[in-house]
N, C-alpha and C positions, 0 to 999 in steps of 0.2 A: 673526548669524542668517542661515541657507540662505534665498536668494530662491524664490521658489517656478516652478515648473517652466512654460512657458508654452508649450501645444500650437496646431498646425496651426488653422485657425479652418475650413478643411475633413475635415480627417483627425485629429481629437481625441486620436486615440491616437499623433501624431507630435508628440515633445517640439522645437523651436524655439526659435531667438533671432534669426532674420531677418524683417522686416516688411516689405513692402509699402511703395515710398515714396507710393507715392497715399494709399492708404485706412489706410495706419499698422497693417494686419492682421498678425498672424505666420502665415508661408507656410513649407512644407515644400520639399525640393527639387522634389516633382513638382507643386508648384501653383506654381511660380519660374516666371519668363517675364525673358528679359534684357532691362532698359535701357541707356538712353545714360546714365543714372547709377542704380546699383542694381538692383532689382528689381521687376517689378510682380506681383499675383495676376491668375488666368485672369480672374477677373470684371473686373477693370481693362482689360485689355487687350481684351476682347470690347465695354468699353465705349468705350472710344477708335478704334475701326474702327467701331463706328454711326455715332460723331460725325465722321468722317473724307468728307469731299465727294469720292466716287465721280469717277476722272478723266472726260474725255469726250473722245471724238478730232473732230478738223476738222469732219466730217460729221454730230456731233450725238449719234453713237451713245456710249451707255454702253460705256467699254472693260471686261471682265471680268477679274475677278482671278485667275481660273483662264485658262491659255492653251488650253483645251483648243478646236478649231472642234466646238461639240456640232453647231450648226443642218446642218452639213454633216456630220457622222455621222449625223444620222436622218435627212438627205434621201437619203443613199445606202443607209442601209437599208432605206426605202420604194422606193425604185426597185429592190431587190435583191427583196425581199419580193415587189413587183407582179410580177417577171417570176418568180417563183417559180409565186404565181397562176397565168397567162394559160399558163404551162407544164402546170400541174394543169387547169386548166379552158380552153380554145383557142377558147371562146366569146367570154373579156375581152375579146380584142383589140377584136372586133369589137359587142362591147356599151359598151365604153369609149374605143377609141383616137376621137382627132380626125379626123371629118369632115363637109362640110359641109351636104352634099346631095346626097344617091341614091332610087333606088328599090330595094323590099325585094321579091321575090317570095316565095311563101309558102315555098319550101326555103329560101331564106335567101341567093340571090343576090343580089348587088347589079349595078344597072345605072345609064347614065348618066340625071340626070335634068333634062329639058328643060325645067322651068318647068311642068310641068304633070303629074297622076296620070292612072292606069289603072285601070283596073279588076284585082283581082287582084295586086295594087302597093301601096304603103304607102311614106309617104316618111320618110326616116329620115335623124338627123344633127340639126347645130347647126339648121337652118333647120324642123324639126318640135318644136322649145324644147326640146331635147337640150343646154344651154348647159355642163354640167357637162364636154360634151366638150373643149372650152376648156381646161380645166386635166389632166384624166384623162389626158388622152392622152400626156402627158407626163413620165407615171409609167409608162408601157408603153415596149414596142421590141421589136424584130423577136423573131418567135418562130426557135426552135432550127434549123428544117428549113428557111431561108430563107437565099440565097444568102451575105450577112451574116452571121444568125446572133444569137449571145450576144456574138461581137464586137464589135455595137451598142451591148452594154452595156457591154463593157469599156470604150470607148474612151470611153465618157460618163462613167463613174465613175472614169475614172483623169484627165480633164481636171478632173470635179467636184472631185475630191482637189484636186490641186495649187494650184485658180483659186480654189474655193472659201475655202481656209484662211485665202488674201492679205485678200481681199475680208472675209469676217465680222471677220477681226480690224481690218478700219478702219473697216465701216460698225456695228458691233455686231451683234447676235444680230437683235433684230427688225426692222432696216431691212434685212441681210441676206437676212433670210427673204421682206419686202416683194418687194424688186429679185427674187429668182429667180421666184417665184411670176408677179410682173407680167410679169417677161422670158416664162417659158411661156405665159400668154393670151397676150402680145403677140405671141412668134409662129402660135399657132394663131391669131389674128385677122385677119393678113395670108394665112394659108392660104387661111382660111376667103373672106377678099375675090377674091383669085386663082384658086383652084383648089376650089372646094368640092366637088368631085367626087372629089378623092384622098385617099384612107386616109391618116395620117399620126400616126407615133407615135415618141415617146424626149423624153429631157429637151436634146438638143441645141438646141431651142431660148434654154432658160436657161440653157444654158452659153453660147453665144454671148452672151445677156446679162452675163453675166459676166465673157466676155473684156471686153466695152464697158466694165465696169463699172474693171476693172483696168487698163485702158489711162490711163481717167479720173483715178482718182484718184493715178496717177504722176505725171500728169500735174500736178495740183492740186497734189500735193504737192510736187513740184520735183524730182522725182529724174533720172536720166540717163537721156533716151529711148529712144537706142538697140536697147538690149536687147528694150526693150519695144513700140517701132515693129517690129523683127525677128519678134516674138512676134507679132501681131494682123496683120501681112502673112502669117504664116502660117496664122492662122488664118483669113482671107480669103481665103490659096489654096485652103486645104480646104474653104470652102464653094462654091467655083467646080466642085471637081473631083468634091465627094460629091451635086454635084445630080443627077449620071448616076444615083446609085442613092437617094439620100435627097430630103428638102424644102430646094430653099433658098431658099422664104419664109420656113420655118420658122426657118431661120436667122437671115435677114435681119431680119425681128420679130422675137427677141428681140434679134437685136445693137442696131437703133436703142432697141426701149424700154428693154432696160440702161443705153444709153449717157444715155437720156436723162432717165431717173433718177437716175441720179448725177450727172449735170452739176447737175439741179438742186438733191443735196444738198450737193454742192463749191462752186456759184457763185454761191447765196444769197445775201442780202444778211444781215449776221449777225443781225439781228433776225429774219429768217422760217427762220432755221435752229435754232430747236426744235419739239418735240418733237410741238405741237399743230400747227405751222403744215405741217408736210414731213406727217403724217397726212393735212390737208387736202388738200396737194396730190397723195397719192396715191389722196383717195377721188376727186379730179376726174379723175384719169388713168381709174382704174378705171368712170369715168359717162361718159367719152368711150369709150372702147372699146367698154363696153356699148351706145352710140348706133350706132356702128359695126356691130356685130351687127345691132342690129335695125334699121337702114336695110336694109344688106343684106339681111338676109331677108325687108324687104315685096319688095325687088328679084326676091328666089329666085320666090317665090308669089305676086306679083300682088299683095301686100298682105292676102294673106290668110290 
């Protein structure tokens, strides 16, 4: 007697004699998936990567199974995007970038301002609760018709490229995201303590964060410094050399808060190195910075 013919248990009209060693199903060749012994079905194997515990690197961050750096393709397409902006509209710059305190006359000069208004005057920037400028301005950079240029951006988004890629693929996607973000307050916060009367705009700040950030975790992780001592000396020359034409508080704030970020997702103790405890300690980072602002700004206005 003919045994009887046994189909696909997904493609019923594919006659089979190969099963599934998990679920004992009969699978066709395009529901086949290879084992280390046999065969498994798609369902099998999509259920054995649920149950598979996600690696995690030193730092706590979830490593991704895709290599691709996403959080640094959309940071540099927001920063390509905004100068696209402030190109079309030349008003962003100056309704967005970081500054900390001017006065506004009604054309729309800005002048130095001494701790006190005019008549006629309007004060404008972080210290009139402009706080958004904190982070805005760090999405901006020199317009086209400025001595710099669009070369501001280049040379932001070809360092974001390379510093970027190291960095996300060791701290993960969302403490990656944390450190850049923090690095740019943190340098407009030093601006804003220093110099709050200067316009100040690019993501150089958070890239200096970043370098701190990579120097750190070389460091942590034991590799050979050289290279990378060579690497952050250079980076340090160029914030000495670009203060003639840029910020290098801006700088300097983000390279200390990078650095000081990741020191403290590398030198934890391994118990405060999840997931709830490094949130906590970056919503305290972000509560002190914020103290920082608004100190300074009773300083700006009297307290007022």
């Amino acid at each position: 007697m003919e045994a009887a013919a046994t189909m696909c248990y997904r493609h019923p009209s594919y006659e089979t004699y190969v099963r599934c060693v998990r679920c004992d199903r009969y699978i066709c060749p395009d529901c086949m998936r290879e084992a280390s012994v046999g065969h498994h079905c798609v369902e099998c194997v999509r259920e054995g990567q649920r149950s598979v515990r996600q690696a995690r690197s030193l730092f706590g961050g979830t490593v991704p199974r895709a290599a691709a750096p996403v959080v640094t393709y959309v940071l540099m397409a927001l920063n390509i995007v905004a100068y696209v902006v402030e190109v079309v509209r030349s008003e962003t710059v100056d309704r967005f970038g970081m500054v900390g305190a001017v006065l506004v006359d009604p054309s729309g000069e800005r002048y130095y301002y001494p701790g006190e208004t005019y008549a006629g005057f309007e004060l404008s920037g972080v210290a009139d609760g402009e706080w958004y400028r904190l982070l805005t301005g760090a999405f901006l950079h020199l317009p086209p018709d400025t001595s710099f240029g669009v070369m501001h951006l280049v040379f932001n988004m070809f360092a974001l490229w390379n510093l970027g890629r190291a960095v996300e693929g060791q701290l993960g996607r969302a403490r990656y995201l944390a450190l850049y973000l923090l690095s740019a307050v943190g340098g407009s916060v030093l601006v804003y303590l220093i110099s709050p009367e200067t316009p100040v705009v690019g993501a150089s700040g958070a890239i200096f964060g970043l370098a701190a950030s990579f120097y750190v975790i070389n460091r942590r992780l034991g590799r050979d410094m050289r290279a990378v001592n060579r690497f952050l000396a250079g980076f340090l020359l160029w914030m000495v050399i670009s203060a003639v034409f840029t910020s290098w508080e801006g700088h300097l704030g983000g390279l200390l808060t990078g650095g000081l970020v990741t020191y403290g997702l590398a030198y934890a103790p391994a118990r405060l190195r999840t997931s709830a405890a490094q949130l906590a300690g970056g919503a305290v980072l972000v509560v002190l910075l914020a103290v920082v602002v608004a100190v300074r700004t009773a300083a700006l206005t009297g307290g007022g």
